[in-house]
C-alpha positions, 0 to 999 in steps of 0.5 A: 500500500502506498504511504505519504513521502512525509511518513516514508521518510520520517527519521529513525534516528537522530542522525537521519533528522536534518537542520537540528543538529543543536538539539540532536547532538546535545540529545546523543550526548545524554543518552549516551552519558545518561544524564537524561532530565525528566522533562522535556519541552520541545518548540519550534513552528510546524514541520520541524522535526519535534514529534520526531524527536520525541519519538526518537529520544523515546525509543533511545532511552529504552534500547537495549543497543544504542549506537552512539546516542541513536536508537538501534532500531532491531531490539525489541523495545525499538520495534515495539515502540515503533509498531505500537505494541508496547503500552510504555510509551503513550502519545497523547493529543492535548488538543483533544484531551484537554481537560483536568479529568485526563490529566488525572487519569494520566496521573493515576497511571504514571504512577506505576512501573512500566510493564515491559520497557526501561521506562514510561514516557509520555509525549504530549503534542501540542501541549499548549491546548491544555486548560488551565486547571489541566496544566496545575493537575499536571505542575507537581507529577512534572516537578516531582516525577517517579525515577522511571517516568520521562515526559516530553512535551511539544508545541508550536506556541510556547507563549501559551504554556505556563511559566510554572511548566517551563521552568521545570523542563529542559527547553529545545527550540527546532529552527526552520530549515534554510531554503537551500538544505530543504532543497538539497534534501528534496532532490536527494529523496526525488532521486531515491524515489525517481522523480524527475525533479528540477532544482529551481522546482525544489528550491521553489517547494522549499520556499513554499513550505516555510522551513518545514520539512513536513510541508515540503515533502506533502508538496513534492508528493502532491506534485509527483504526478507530473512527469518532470517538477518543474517550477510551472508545474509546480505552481500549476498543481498547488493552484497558484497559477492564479497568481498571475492574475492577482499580479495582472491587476498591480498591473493594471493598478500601476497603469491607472486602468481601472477599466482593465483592473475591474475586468480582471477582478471580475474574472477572479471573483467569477472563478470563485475567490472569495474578495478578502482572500483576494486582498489578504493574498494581494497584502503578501505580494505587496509584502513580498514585492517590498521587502525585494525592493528594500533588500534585494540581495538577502531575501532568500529566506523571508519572501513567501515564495507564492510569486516568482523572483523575476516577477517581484523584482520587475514590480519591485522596479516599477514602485517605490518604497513609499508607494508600496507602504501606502497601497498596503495600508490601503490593502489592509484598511480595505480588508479590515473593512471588509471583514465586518460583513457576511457579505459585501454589499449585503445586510449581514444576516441574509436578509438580501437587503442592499445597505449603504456602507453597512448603515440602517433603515427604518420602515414606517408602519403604513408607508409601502415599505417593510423591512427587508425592501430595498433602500430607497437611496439618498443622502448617506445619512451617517453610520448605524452607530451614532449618537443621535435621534432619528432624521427624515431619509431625503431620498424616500419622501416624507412618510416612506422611510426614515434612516438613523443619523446623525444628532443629539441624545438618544438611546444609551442601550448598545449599540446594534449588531449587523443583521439584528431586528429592532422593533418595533420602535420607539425610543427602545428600538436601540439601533445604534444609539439614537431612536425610531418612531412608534411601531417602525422595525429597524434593520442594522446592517 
């Protein structure tokens, strides 16, 4: 059966393990002197290696046969370990055992010798999603532990982990690997695998996994289909081939043809792009774009690696420094904005009413119109949220509607969520801070 290249090349040993050798050397050292702690706390980002290690250093600790601080990989602790079978060394997901009544049963059972192997090792991954009560249940067996418990902790936010755990653990911080080895270490196993894979493709995989090697090796799995991995084929089968479209309307925005700009965005909103993914994927090119502009020789390991060098050194030519630090805060501003609605252009809760910059309208018993009715258009008579009565909407005539605005005094209750109904009115309807006339219903956009 087939397996994923990320698990067919998940390291043995410490030895196979790449780009950590200040943690996998300082780990054979201790095997090898026996000068094990009791606790560990691994960190680093996704993909680095800190499951692995754990694993490793589980396996080491109970061999009967290690070999310069590695496991052997042949006894029957490393084989049992290695298959599940021996109970000794449980794995343990803090995501999903994130309460204080499986940290007691943790606690219960750590208690007692183990069963077949040297020692009782705990790996719990992702540790910071332990609850608070969890991490004191788990502080005094951490502090004080059995002489044949080990524990070894993982997590990629170290910020949430108590300083009270920290503080009894021994710290290893995985690095990302550089651009350059991940891409060395991806043709290595492309030849061993026979794949037909170019080194500019590799060094484009490398970039897009961030310094994980995890990520890495999924994308050069995702791309083996190809016959040759090229840097086409890569972009063409992880689905940034879009790109070139958001590139296309820089383009057109740097011409100053709207025309052409609008088309364009027509045709990624029709294939499905959601616009604040638009502009947070427009954000990372100018981000990219400008750090090619500010250092164009040592941006190897900080652009994202979604757009080709050649690409953001022509854009990189074309702008300046302070043009591309405005058209990002616009770019951020706009997609903050964005942000507040279910739907651009929409009443936030599905009623299909149009609202004018997210603002309200009221509708008068008697007058024609109910709640969910178009706006009539007008004046934009101010946000939603104002401190202020009500005012006569100019567009709808007298009688036909009325939009909250801007004034005086008013409704000190909180202000309106998008989508809430209020109503029927009066100085309690609430919308905003100011009032409604008797028995109009106020929708909040």
């Amino acid at each position: 059966m087939y397996q994923a290249l990320y698990r067919k090349w998940r390291p043995k040993t410490f030895d196979e393990v790449i780009g950590q050798e200040h943690i996998t050397e300082t780990l054979k050292t201790q095997v090898r002197s026996g000068h094990l702690s009791h606790a560990y706390i691994f960190i680093g980002t996704r993909g680095t290696g800190k499951t692995t290690c754990a694993r490793i250093l589980a396996k080491a600790v109970n061999c009967e046969n290690p070999v310069d601080g590695n496991p052997c990989n042949q006894c029957r602790y490393c084989r049992g370990i290695d298959d599940g079978s021996i109970l000794d060394v449980v794995e343990l997901d803090a995501a999903s055992n994130t309460g204080v009544d499986n940290v007691r049963d943790l606690r219960e059972e750590a208690v007692f010798t183990p069963a077949v192997a040297r020692k009782r090792v705990y790996i719990i991954d992702e540790v910071h999603m332990l609850s608070l009560a969890a991490f004191n249940a788990l502080l005094k067996i951490i502090e004080e532990p059995p002489q044949h418990l080990m524990f070894i902790l993982a997590t990629t936010e170290l910020q949430k982990v108590p300083a009270t755990i920290l503080s009894r653990c021994q710290r290893h911080s995985f690095r990302r690997i550089p651009t350059q080895r991940l891409a060395d270490y991806l043709m290595h196993i492309a030849g061993t695998e026979d794949l037909k894979l170019e080194e500019e493709a590799a060094k484009q995989i490398a970039r897009m996994a961030d310094g994980g090697v995890r990520d890495a090796l999924s994308i050069l799995d995702q791309c083996s289909g190809k016959g040759v991995i090229s840097t086409e084929a890569v972009f063409e089968t992880m689905g940034l081939a879009g790109n070139r479209n958001l590139i296309q309307v820089l383009d057109q925005v740097l011409q100053n043809d709207t025309t052409g700009a609008l088309q364009l965005f027509q045709t990624i909103w029709l294939d499905g792009k959601e616009p604040a993914s638009f502009l947070g994927e427009m954000s990372g090119l100018l981000r990219d774009v400008l750090i090619v502009k500010a250092a164009p020789a040592g941006v190897g390991e900080l652009i994202s690696g979604n757009f080709e060098r050649e690409v953001l050194d022509r854009l990189a030519a074309r702008m300046t420094k302070e043009e591309l630090l405005y058209c990002m805060d616009a770019v951020l501003a706009a997609l903050a904005r964005i942000r507040q609605v279910r739907n651009p252009g929409r009443c936030g809760a599905g009623s299909g009413t149009p609202v004018r910059g997210g603002r309200c309208f009221t509708a008068r018993k008697g007058s024609g119109r109910k709640p969910g009715d178009a706006d009539p258009g007008g004046p934009d008579p101010g946000p939603c949220r104002g401190n202020g009565s009500a005012g006569t909407d100019a567009g709808g005539g007298a009688g036909t509607g009325i939009e909250i605005g801007a004034g005086t005094g008013g409704d000190p209750r909180p202000a309106c969520r998008a989508g809430e109904r209020r109503g029927p009115g009066g100085a309690d309807s609430g919308c905003g801070q100011g009032a409604a006339p008797a028995g109009a219903e106020v929708l909040c956009g």
